[in-house]
PQR file of N, CA, C, O and H, with PARSE charges and radii, in Angstrom:
ATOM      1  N   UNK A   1      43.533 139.011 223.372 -0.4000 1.5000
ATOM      2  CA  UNK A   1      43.965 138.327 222.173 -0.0000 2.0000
ATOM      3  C   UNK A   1      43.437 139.086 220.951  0.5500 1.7000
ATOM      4  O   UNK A   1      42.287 139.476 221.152 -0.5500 1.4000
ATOM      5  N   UNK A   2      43.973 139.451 219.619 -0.4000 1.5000
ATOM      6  CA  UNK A   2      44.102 139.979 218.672 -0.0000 2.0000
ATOM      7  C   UNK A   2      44.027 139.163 217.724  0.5500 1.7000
ATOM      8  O   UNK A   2      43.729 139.593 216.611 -0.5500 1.4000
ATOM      9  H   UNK A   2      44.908 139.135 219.456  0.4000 1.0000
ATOM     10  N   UNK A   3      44.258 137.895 217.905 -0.4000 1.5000
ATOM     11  CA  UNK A   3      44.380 137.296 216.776 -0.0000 2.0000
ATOM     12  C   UNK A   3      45.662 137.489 215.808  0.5500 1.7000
ATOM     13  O   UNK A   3      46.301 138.537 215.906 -0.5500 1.4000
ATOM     14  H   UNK A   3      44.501 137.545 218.810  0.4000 1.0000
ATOM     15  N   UNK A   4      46.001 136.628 214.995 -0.4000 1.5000
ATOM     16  CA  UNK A   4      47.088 136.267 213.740 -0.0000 2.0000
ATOM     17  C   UNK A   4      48.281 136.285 215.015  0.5500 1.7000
ATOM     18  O   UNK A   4      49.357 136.808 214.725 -0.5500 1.4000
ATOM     19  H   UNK A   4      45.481 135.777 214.915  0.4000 1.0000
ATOM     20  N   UNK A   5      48.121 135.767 216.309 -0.4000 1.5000
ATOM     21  CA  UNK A   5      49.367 135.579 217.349 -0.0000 2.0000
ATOM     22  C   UNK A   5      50.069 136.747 217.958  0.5500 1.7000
ATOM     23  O   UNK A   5      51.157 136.913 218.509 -0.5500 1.4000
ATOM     24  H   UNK A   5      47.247 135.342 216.545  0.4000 1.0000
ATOM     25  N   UNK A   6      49.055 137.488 217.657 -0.4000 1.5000
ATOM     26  CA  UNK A   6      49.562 138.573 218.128 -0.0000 2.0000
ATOM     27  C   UNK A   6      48.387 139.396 219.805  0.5500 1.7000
ATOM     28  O   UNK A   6      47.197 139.081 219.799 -0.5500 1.4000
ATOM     29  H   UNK A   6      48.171 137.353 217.209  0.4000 1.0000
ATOM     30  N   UNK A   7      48.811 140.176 220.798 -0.4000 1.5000
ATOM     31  CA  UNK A   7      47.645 139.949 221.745 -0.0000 2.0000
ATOM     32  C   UNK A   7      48.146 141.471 222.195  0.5500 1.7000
ATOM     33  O   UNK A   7      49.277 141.807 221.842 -0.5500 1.4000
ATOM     34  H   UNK A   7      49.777 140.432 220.804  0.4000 1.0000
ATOM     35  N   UNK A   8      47.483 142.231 222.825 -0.4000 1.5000
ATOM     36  CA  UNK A   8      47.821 143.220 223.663 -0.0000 2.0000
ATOM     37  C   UNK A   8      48.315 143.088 225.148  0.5500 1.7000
ATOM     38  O   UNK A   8      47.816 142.218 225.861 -0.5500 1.4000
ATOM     39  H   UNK A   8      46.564 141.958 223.112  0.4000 1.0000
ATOM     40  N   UNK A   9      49.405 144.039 225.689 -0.4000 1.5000
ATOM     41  CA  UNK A   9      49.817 143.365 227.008 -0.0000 2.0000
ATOM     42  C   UNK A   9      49.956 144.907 227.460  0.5500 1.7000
ATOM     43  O   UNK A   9      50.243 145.739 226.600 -0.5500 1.4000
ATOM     44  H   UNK A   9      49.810 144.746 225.110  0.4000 1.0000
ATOM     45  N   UNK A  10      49.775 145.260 228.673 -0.4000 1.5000
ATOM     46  CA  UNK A  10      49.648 146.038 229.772 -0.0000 2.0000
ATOM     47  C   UNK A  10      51.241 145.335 230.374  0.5500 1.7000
ATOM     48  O   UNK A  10      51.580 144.209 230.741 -0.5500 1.4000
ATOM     49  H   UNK A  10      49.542 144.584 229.372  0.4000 1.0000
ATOM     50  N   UNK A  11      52.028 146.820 230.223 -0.4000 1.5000
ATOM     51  CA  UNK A  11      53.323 146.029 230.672 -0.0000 2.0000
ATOM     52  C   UNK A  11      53.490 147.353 231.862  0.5500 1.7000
ATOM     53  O   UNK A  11      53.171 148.536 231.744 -0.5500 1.4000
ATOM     54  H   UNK A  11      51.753 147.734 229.925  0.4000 1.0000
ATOM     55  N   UNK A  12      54.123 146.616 233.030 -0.4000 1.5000
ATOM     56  CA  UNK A  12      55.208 147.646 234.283 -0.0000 2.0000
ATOM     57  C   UNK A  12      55.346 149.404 233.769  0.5500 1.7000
ATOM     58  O   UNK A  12      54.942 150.294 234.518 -0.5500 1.4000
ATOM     59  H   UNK A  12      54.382 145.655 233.126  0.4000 1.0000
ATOM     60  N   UNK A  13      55.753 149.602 232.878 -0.4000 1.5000
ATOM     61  CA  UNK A  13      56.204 150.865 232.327 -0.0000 2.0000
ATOM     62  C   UNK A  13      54.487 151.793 232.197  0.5500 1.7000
ATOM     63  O   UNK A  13      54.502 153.001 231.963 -0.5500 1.4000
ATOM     64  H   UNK A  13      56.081 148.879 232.270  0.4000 1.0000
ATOM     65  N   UNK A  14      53.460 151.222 232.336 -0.4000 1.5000
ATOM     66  CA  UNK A  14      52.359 151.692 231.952 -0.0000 2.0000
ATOM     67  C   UNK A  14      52.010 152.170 230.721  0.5500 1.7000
ATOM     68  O   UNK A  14      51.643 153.316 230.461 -0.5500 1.4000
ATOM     69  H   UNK A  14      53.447 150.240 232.526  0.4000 1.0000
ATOM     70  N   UNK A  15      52.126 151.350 230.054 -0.4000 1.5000
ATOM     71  CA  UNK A  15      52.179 151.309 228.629 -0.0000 2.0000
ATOM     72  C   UNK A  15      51.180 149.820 228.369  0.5500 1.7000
ATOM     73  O   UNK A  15      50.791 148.977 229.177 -0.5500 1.4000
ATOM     74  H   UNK A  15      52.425 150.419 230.265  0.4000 1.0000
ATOM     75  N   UNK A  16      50.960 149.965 226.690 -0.4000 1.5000
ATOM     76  CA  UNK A  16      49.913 148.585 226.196 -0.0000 2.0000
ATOM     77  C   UNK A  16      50.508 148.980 225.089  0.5500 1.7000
ATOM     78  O   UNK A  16      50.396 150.018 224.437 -0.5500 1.4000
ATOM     79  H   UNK A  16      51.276 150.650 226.034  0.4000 1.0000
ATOM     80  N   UNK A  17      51.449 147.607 224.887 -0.4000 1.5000
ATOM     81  CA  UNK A  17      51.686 147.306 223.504 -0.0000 2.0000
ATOM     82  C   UNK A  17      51.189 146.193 223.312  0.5500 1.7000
ATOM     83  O   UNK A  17      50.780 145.307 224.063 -0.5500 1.4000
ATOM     84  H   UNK A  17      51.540 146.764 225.417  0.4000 1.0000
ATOM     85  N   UNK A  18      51.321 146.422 221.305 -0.4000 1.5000
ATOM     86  CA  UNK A  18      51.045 145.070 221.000 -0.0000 2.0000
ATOM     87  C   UNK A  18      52.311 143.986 220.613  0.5500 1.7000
ATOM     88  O   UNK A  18      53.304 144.169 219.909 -0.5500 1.4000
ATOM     89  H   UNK A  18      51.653 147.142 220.695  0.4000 1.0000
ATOM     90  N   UNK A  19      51.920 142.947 221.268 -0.4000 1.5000
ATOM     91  CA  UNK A  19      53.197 142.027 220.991 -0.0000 2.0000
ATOM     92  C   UNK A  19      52.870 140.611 219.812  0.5500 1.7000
ATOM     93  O   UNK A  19      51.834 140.300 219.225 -0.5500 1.4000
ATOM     94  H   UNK A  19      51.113 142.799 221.840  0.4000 1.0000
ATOM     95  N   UNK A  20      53.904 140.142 219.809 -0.4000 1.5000
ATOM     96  CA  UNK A  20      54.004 139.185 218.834 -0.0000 2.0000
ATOM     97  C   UNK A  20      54.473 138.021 219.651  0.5500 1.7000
ATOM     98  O   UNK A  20      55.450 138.124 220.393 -0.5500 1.4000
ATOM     99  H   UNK A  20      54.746 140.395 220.286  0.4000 1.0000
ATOM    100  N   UNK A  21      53.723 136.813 219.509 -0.4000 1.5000
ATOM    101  CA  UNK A  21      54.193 135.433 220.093 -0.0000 2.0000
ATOM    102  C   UNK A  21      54.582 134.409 219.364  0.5500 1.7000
ATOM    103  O   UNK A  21      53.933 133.493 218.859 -0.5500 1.4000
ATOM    104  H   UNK A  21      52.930 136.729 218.905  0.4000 1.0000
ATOM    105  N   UNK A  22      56.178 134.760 219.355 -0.4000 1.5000
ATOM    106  CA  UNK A  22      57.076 133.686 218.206 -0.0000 2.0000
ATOM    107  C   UNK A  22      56.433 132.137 218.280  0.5500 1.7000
ATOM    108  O   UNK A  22      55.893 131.632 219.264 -0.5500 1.4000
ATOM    109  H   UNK A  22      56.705 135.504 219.764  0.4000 1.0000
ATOM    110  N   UNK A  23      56.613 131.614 217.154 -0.4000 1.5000
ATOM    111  CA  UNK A  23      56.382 130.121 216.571 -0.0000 2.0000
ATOM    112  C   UNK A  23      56.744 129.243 217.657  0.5500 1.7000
ATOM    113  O   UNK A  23      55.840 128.489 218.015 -0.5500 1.4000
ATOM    114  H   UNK A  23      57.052 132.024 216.355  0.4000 1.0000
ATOM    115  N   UNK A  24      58.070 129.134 218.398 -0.4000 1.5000
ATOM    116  CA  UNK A  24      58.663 128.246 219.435 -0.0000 2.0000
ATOM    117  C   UNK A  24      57.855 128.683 220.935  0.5500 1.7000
ATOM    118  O   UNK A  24      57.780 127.813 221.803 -0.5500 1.4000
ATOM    119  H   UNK A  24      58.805 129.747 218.108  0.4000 1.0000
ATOM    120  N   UNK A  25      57.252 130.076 221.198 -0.4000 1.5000
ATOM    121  CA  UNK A  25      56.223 129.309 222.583 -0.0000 2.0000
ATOM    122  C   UNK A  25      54.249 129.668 221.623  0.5500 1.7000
ATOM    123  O   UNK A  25      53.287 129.752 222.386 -0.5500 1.4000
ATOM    124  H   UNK A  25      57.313 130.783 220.493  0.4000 1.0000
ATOM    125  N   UNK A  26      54.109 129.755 220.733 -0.4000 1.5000
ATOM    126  CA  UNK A  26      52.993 129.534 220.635 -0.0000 2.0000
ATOM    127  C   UNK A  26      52.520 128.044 220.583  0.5500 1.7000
ATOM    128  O   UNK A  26      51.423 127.685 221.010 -0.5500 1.4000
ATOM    129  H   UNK A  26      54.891 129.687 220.113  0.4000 1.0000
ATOM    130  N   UNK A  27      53.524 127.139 219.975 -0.4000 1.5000
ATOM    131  CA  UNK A  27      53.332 126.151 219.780 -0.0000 2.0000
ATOM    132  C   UNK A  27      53.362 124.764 220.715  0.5500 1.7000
ATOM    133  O   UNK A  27      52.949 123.621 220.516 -0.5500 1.4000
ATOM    134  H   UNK A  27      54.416 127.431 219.628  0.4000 1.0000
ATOM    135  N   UNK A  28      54.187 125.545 222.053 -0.4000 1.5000
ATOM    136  CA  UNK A  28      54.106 124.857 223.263 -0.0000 2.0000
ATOM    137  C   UNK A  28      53.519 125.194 224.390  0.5500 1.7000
ATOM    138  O   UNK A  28      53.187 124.367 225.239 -0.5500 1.4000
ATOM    139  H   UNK A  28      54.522 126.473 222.215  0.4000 1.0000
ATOM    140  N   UNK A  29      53.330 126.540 224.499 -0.4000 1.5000
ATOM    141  CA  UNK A  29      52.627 127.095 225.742 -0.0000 2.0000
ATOM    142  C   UNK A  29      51.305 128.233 225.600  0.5500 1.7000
ATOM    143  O   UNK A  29      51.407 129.344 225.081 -0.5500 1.4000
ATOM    144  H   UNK A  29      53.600 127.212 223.809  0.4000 1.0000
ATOM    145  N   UNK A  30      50.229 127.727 226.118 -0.4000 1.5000
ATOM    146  CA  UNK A  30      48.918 128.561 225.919 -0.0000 2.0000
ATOM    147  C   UNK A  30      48.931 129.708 226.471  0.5500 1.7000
ATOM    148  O   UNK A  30      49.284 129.806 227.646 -0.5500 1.4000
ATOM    149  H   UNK A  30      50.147 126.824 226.539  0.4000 1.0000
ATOM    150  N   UNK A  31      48.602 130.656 225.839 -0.4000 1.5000
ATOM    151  CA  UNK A  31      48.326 132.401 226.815 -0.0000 2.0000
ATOM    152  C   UNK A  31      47.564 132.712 226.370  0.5500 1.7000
ATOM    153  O   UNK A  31      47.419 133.043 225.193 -0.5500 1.4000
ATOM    154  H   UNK A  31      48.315 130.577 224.884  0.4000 1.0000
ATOM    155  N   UNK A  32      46.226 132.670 227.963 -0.4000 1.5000
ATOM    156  CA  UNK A  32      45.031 133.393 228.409 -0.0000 2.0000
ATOM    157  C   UNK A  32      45.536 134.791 228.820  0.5500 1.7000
ATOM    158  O   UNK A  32      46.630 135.307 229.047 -0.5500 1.4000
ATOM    159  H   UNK A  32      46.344 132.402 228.919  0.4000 1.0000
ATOM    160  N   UNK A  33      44.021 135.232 228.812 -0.4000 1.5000
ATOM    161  CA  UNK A  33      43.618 136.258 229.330 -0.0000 2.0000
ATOM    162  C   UNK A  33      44.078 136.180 231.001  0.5500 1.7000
ATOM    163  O   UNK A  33      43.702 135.284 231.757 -0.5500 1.4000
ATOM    164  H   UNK A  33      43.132 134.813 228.628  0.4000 1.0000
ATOM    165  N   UNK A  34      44.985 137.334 231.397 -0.4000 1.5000
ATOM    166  CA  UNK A  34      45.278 137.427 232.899 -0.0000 2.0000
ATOM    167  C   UNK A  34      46.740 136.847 233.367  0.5500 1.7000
ATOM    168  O   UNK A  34      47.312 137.102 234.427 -0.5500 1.4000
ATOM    169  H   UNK A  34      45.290 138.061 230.783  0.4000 1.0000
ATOM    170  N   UNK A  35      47.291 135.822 232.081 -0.4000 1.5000
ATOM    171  CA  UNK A  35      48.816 134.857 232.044 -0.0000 2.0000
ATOM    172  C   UNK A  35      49.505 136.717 232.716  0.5500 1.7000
ATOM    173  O   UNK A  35      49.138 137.865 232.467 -0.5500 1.4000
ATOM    174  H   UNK A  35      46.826 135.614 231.220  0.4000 1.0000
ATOM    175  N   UNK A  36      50.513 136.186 233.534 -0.4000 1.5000
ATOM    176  CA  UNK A  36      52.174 136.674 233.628 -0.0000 2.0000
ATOM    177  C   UNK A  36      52.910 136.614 232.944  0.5500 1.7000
ATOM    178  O   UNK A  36      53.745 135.713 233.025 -0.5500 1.4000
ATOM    179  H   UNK A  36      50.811 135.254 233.736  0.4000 1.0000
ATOM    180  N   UNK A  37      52.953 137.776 231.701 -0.4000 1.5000
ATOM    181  CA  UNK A  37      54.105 137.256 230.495 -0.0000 2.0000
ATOM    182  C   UNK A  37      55.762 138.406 230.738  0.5500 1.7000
ATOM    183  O   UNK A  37      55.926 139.505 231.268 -0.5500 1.4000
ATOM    184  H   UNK A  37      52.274 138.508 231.635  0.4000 1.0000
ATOM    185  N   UNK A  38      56.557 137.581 230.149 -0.4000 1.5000
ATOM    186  CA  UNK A  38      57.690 138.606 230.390 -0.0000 2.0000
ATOM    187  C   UNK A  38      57.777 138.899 228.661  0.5500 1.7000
ATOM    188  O   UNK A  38      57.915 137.933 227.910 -0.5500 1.4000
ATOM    189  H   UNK A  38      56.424 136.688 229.719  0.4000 1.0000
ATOM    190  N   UNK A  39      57.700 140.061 228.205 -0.4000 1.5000
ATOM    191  CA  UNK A  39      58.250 140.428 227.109 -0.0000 2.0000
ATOM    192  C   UNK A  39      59.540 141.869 226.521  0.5500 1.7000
ATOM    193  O   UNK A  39      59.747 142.895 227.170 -0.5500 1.4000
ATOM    194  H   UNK A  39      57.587 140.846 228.815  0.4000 1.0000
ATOM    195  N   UNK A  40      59.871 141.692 225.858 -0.4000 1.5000
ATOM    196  CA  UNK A  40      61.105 141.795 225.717 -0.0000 2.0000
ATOM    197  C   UNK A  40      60.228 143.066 224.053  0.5500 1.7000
ATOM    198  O   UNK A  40      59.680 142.929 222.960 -0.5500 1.4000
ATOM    199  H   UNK A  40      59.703 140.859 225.331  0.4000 1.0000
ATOM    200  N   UNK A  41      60.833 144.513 225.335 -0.4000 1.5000
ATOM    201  CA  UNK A  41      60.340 145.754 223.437 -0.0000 2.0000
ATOM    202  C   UNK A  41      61.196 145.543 221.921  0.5500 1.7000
ATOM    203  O   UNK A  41      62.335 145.177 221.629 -0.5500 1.4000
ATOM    204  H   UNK A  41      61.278 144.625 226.223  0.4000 1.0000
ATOM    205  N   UNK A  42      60.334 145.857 221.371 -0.4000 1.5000
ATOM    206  CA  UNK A  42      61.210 146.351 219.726 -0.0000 2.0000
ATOM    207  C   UNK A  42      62.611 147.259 220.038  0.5500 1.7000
ATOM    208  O   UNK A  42      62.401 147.981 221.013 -0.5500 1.4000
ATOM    209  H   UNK A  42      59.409 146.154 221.609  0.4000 1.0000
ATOM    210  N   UNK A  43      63.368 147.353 219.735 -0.4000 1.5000
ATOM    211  CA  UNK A  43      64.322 148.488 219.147 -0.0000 2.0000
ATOM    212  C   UNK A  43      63.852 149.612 218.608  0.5500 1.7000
ATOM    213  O   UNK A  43      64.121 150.673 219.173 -0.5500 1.4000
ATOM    214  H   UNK A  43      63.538 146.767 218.943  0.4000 1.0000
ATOM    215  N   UNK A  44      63.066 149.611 217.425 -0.4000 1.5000
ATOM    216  CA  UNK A  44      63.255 150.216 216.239 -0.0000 2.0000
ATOM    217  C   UNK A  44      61.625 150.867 216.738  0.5500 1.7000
ATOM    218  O   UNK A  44      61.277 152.023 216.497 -0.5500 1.4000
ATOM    219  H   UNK A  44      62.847 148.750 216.966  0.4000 1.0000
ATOM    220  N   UNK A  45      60.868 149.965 217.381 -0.4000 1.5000
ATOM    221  CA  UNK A  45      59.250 150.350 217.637 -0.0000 2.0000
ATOM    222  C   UNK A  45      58.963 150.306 219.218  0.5500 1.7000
ATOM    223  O   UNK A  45      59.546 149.498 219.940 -0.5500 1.4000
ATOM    224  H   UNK A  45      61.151 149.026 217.577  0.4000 1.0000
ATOM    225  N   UNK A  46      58.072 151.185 219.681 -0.4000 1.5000
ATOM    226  CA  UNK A  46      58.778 151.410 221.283 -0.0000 2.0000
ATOM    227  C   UNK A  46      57.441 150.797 221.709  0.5500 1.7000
ATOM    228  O   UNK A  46      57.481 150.166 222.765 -0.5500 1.4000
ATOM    229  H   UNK A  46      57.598 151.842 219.095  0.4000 1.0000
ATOM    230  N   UNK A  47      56.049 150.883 220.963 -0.4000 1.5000
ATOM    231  CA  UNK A  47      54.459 150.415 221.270 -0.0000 2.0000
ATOM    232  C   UNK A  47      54.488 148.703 220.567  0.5500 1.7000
ATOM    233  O   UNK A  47      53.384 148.236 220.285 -0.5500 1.4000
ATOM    234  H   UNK A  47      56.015 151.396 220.105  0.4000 1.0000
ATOM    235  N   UNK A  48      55.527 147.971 220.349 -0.4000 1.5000
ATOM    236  CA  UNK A  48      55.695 147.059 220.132 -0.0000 2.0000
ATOM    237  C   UNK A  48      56.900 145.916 220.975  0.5500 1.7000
ATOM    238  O   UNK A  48      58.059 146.164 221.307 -0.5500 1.4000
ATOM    239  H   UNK A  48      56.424 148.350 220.578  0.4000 1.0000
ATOM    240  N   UNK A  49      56.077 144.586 221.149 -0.4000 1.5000
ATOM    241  CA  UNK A  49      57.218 143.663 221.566 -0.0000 2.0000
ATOM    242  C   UNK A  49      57.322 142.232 221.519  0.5500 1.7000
ATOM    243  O   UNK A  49      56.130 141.927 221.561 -0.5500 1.4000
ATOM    244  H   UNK A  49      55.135 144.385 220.879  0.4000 1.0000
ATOM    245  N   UNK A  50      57.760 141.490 221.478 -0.4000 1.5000
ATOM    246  CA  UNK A  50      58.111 139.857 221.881 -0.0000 2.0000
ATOM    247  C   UNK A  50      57.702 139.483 222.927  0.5500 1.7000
ATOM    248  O   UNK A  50      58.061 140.065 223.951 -0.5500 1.4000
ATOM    249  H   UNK A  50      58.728 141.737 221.444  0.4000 1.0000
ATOM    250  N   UNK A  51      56.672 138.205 222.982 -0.4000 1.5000
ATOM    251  CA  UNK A  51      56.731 137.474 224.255 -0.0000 2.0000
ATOM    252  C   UNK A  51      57.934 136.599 224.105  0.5500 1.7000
ATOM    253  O   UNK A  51      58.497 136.248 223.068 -0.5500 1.4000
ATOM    254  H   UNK A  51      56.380 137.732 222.151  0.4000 1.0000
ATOM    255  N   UNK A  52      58.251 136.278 225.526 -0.4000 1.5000
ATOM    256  CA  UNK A  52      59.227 135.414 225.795 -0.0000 2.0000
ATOM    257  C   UNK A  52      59.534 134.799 226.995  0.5500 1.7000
ATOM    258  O   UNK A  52      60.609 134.554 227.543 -0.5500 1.4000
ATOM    259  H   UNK A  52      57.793 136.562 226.368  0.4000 1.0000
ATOM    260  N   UNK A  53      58.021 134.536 227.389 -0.4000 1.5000
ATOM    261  CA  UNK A  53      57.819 133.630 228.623 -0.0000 2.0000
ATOM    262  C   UNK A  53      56.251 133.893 229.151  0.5500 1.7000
ATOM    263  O   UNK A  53      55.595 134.935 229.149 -0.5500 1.4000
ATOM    264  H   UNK A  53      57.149 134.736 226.944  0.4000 1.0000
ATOM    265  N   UNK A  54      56.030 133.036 229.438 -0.4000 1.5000
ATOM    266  CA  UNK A  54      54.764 133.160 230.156 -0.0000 2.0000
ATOM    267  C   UNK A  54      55.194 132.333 231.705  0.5500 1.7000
ATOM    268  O   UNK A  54      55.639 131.187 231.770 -0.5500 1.4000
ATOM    269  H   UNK A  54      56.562 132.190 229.439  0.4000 1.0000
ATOM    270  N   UNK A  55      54.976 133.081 232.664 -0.4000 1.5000
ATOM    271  CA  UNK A  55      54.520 132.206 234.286 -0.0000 2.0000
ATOM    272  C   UNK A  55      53.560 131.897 234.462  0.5500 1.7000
ATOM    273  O   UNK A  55      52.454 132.384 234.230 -0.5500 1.4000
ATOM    274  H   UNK A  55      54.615 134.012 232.612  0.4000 1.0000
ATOM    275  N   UNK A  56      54.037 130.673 235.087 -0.4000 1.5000
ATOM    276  CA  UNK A  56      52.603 129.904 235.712 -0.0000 2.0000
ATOM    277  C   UNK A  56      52.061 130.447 236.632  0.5500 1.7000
ATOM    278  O   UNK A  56      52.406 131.534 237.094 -0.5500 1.4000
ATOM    279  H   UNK A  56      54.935 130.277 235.276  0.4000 1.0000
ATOM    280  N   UNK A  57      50.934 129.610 237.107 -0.4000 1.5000
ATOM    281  CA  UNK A  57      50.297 130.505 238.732 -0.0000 2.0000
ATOM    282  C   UNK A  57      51.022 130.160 239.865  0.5500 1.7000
ATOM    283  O   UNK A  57      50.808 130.759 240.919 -0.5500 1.4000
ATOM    284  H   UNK A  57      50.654 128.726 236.731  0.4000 1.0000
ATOM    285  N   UNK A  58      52.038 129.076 239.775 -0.4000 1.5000
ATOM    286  CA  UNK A  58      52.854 129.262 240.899 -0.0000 2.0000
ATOM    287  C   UNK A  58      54.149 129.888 240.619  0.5500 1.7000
ATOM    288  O   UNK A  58      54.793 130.015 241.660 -0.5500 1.4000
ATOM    289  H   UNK A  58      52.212 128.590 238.919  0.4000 1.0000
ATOM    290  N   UNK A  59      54.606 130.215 239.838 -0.4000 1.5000
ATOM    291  CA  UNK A  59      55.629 130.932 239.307 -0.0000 2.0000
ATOM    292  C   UNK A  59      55.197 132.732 240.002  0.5500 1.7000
ATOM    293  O   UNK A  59      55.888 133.514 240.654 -0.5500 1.4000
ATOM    294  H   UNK A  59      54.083 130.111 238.992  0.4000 1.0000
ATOM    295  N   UNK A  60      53.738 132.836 239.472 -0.4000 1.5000
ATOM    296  CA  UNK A  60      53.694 134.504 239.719 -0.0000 2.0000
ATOM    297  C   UNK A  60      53.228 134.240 241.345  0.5500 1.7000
ATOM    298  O   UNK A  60      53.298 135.274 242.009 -0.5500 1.4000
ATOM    299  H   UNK A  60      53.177 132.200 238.942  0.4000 1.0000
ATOM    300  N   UNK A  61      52.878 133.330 241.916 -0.4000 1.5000
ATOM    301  CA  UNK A  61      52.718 133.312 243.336 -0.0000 2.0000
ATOM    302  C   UNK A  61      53.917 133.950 244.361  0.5500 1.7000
ATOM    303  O   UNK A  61      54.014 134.655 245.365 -0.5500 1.4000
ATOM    304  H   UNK A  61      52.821 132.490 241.377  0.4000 1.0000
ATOM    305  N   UNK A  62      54.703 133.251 243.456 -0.4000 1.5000
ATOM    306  CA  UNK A  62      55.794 133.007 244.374 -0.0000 2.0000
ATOM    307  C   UNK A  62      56.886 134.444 243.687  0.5500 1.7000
ATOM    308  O   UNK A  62      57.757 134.955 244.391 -0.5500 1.4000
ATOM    309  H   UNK A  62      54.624 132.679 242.640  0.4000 1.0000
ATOM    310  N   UNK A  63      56.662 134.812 242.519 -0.4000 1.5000
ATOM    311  CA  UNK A  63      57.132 135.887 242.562 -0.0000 2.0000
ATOM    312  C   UNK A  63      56.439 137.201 243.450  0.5500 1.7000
ATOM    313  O   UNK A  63      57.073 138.227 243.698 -0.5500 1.4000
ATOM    314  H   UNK A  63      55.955 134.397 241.947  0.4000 1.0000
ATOM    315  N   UNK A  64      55.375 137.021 243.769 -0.4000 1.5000
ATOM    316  CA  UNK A  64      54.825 138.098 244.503 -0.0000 2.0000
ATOM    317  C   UNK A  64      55.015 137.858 246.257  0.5500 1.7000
ATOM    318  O   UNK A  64      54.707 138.745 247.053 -0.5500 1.4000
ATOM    319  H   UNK A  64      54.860 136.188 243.568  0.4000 1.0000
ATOM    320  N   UNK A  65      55.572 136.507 246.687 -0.4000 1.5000
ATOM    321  CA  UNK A  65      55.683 136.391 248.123 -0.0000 2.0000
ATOM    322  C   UNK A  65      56.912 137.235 248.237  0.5500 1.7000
ATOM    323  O   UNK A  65      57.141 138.209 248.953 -0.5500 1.4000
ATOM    324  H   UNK A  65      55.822 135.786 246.040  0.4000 1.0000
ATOM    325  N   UNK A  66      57.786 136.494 247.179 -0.4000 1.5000
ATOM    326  CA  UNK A  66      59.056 137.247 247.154 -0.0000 2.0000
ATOM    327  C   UNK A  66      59.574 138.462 247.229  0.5500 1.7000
ATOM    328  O   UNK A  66      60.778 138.711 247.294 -0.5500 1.4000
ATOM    329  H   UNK A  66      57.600 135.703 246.597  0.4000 1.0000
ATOM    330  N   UNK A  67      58.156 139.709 247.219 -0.4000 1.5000
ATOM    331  CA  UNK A  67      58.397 140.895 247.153 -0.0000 2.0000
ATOM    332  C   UNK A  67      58.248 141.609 246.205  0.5500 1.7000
ATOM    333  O   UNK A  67      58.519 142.809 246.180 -0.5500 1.4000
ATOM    334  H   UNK A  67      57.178 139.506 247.167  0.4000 1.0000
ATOM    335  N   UNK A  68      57.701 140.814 245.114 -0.4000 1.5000
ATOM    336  CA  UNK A  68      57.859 141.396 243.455 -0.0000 2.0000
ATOM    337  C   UNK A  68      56.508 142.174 243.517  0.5500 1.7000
ATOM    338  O   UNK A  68      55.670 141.407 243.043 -0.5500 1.4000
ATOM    339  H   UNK A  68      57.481 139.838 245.135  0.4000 1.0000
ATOM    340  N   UNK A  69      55.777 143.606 243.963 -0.4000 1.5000
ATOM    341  CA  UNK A  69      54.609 143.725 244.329 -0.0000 2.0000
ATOM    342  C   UNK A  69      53.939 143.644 243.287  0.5500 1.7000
ATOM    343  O   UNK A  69      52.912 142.965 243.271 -0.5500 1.4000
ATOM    344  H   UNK A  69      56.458 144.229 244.348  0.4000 1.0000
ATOM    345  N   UNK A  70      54.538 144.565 241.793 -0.4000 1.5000
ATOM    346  CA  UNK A  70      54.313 144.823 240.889 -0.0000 2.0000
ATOM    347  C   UNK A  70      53.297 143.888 240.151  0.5500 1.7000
ATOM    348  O   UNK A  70      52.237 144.270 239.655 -0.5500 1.4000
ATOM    349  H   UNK A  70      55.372 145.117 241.806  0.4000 1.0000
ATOM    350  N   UNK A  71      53.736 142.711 240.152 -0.4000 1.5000
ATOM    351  CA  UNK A  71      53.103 141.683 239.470 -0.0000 2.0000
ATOM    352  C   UNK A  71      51.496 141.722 239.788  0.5500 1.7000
ATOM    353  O   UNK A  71      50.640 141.999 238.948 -0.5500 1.4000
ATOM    354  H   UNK A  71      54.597 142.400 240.555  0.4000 1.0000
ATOM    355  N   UNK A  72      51.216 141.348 241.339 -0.4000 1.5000
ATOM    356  CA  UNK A  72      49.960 141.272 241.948 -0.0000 2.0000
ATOM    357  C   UNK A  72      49.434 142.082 241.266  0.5500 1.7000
ATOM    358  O   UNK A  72      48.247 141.764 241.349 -0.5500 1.4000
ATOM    359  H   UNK A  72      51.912 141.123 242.021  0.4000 1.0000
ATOM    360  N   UNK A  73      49.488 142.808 240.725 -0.4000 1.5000
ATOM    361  CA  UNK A  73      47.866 143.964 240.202 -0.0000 2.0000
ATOM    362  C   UNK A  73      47.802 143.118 238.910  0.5500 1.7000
ATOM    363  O   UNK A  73      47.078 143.699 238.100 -0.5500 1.4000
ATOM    364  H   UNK A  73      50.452 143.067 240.658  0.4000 1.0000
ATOM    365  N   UNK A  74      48.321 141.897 238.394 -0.4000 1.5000
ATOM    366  CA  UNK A  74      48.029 141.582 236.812 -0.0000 2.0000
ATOM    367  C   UNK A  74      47.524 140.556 237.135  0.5500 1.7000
ATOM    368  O   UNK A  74      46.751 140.426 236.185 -0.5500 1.4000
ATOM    369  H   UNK A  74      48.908 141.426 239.051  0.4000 1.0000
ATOM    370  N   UNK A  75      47.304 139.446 237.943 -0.4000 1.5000
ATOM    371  CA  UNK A  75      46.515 138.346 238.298 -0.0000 2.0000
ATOM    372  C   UNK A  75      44.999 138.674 238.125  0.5500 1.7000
ATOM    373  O   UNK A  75      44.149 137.823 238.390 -0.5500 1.4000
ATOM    374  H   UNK A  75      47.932 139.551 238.715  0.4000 1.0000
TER
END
């Protein structure tokens, strides 16, 4: 966390951008340290992006039974 809603994320591509967590899920859904977030890059900025979901712990459970290996190393 970074503060002013904004947090660093270690994304698939092996990359760490910093992202921005719009008004509509900061205001309903909490993101810790270790959350499963899906975010969505800039256009225009390639070390920048949007959250736009966070999974739960049974959400990333069950994405990783499913075969998704990727995920497991971010828990």
């Amino acid at each position: 966390m970074l503060g002013a809603n904004h947090i660093n994320v270690r994304c698939i591509d092996s990359k760490v951008r910093v992202c921005r967590i719009p008004g509509k899920i900061r205001k309903r859904i909490w993101i810790r340290a270790g959350d499963l977030v899906l975010v969505v890059p800039w256009s225009f900025q390639a070390d920048r992006a949007d959250v736009i979901w966070r999974y739960t712990r049974g959400q990333s459970d069950w994405l990783r039974k499913q075969g998704y290996h990727r995920f497991s190393s971010y828990r």
